[in-house]
Every structure is written in structure tokens, then in C-alpha cells.
N, C-alpha and C positions, 0 to 999 in steps of 0.2 A: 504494500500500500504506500509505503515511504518511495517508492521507486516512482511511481505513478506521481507522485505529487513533487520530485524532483523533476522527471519529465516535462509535467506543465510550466513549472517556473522556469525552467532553462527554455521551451521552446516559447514562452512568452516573453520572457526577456530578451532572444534572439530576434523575434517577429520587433519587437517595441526597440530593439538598439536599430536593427536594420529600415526602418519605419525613418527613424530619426534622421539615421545619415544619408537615405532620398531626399526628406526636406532639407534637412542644410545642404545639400547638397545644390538642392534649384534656388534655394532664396539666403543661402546663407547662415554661419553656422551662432551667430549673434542673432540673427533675427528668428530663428527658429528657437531658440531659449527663453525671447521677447514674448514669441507663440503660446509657447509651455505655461510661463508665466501670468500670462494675460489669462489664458482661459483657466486658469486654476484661481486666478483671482475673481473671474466673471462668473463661474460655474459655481465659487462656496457663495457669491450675492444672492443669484439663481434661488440657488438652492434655501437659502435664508429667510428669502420671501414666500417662497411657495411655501417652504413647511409652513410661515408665521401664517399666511392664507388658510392652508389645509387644516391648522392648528385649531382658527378658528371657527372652524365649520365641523370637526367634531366636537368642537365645545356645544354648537349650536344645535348639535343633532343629542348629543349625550342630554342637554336639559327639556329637549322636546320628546326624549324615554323613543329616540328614532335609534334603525341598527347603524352603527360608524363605521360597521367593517370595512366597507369601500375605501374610507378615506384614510382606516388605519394599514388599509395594505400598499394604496398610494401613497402612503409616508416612509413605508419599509423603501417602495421603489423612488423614492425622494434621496433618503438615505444613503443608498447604494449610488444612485448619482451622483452624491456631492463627495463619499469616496472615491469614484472612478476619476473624478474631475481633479481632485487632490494628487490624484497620486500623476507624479511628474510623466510624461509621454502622450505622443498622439493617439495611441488607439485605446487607452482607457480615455481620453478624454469625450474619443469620437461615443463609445460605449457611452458613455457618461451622459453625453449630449441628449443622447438618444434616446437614454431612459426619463429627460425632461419631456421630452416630446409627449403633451397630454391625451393624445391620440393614442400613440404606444401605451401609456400606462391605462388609458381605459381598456384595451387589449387583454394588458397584465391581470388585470381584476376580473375581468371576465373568465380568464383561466381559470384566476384561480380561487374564485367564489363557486366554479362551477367544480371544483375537485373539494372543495370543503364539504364534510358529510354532516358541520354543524351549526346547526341556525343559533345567532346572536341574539338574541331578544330579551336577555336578561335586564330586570334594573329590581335594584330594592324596595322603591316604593311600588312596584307591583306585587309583592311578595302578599300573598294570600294563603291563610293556613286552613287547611279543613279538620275536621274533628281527627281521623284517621291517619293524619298526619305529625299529630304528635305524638315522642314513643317519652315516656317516664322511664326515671332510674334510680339506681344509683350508684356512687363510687367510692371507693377507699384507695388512698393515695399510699401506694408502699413506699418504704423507701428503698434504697438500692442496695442496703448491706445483707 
């Protein structure tokens, strides 16, 4: 398993060094750095607003007792983009980009509300007890010796 996961990292780092030295290669190896930089600083803004956005729309669903799952998997995929964007290179950034893209992430949600086997609907002020529902006891707390 350890093999498999040095595999990925070497041929991702090889795909991400040889990625790099194409662009500097056509625009230069200052301005490609300028690249890197820029959009790691553009991408965690991105990313800043959206979440503070999405933040407050599951507030707004969470006090109206609505489900937030959507917006809390769109925030997992928020997340992950403002990782991909972090990390220095073109093709996590491009990744990165991509999982801004609000079109893709209603995609992502649709997946994957439709592999979840469990309905959200919980909230405490719905909590209803029926008679059959409560079990009586009791306990004696040992101690450990």
C-alpha cells in the first residue's frame, strides 16, 4: 500500500515539475512563479468568500429546521479547492479552479446525495417522545479496582 502511494506522489510531482518547466519555458521562469503566486493568493480570496457565503446559508437553512446537507458537502468541495489552490503548481491549481466552478460542485452533490443511504432531517426541537419510547433504569457506578 506504501508503494502505491509513493507511486502517486513521484508521478505527480513529475507531471507538476514537468507542467512547470513548459510554462516557464513559453512565458518565463519569473513570470510563471508570479503565476503560482497570484493564483494561490486569488484562489484562498475565492475560497474565503464562498465559504463566508455558503457559511451563511447553512446558518439560514439550520434555523429554518431545513436539510444543509447540500451546502455542507459544497463546503467539503470549497475546502478541497482552496487546498489544491494552496499548494504551489499548475495542475493543482487548475484542479482547484475547477472545483470553484459552481456548476461542477452542483454535479459533486448530486453524486453524492444520491450515494448517501441517509436522510438528514434531524433537529432537536423536533424531538417528540411517545409513551413506548421511554425505557426506565437503573445504574450502579463500579469502580475500577
Amino acid at each position: 500500500m506504501r508503494l502505491i502511494g509513493f507511486i502517486i506522489f513521484f508521478v505527480y510531482a513529475y507531471l507538476e515539475i514537468s507542467f512547470f518547466i513548459a510554462v516557464a519555458n513559453s512565458i518565463g521562469v519569473f513570470l510563471a512563479l508570479i503565476c503560482i503566486i497570484t493564483t494561490s493568493i486569488l484562489g484562498f480570496s475565492l475560497v474565503k468568500t464562498q465559504g463566508l457565503k455558503n457559511l451563511s446559508i447553512m446558518q439560514q437553512k439550520i434555523a429554518n429546521n431545513q436539510s444543509y446537507k447540500n451546502e455542507l458537502i459544497r463546503s467539503v468541495a470549497l475546502l478541497f479547492a482552496g487546498f489544491f489552490l494552496l499548494i504551489p503548481g499548475f495542475l493543482t491549481d487548475i484542479l482547484g479552479a475547477i472545483l470553484l466552478i459552481p456548476h461542477v460542485q452542483d454535479h459533486i452533490v448530486e453524486f453524492i446525495v444520491r450515494k448517501m443511504p441517509i436522510s438528514s432531517n434531524f433537529s432537536s426541537s423536533q424531538m417528540h417522545y411517545q409513551e413506548g419510547d421511554i425505557i426506565e433504569g437503573e445504574f450502579k457506578q463500579k469502580d475500577d479496582e
